[in-house]
N, C-alpha and C positions, 0 to 999 in steps of 0.2 A: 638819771637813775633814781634819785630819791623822788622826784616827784611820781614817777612810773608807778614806785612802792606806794606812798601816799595816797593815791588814787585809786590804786588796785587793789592793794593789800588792805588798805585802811577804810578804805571808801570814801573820801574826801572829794571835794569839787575843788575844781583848779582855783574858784574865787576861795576856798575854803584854806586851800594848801599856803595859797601868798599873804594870808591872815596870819600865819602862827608864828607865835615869837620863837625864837631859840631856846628857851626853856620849855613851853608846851610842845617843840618837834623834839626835844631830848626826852621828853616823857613820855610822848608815844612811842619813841624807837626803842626805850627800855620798856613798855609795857609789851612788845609786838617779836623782842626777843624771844628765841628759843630757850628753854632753863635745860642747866646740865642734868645730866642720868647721874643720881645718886648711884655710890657705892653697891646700898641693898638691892638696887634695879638694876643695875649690871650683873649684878650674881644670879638673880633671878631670872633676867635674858640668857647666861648662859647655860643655868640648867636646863632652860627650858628647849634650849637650841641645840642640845652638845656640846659647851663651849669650853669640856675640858674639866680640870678641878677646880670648882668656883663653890 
């Protein structure tokens, strides 16, 4: 599964993927995170949607 990711999602080469230390595979997998929806952009999705009193 992570290698799939690394390769796919990242673009990596398999010789690329078995080079990275444990530190550089933690930095990409928090670079390649999704970030949470802020407060203001959830209100803003749901005015923009219907979403109720926001």
């Amino acid at each position: 599964m992570m290698f799939a990711f690394a390769v796919l999602r990242l673009g990596l080469s398999p010789a690329d993927f078995w080079t990275l230390s444990a530190a550089e595979w933690r930095a990409l997998l928090d670079a390649a995170a999704p970030q949470a929806m802020t407060r203001d952009a959830l209100s803003a999705l749901m005015k923009t949607h219907g979403g109720g009193d926001a």
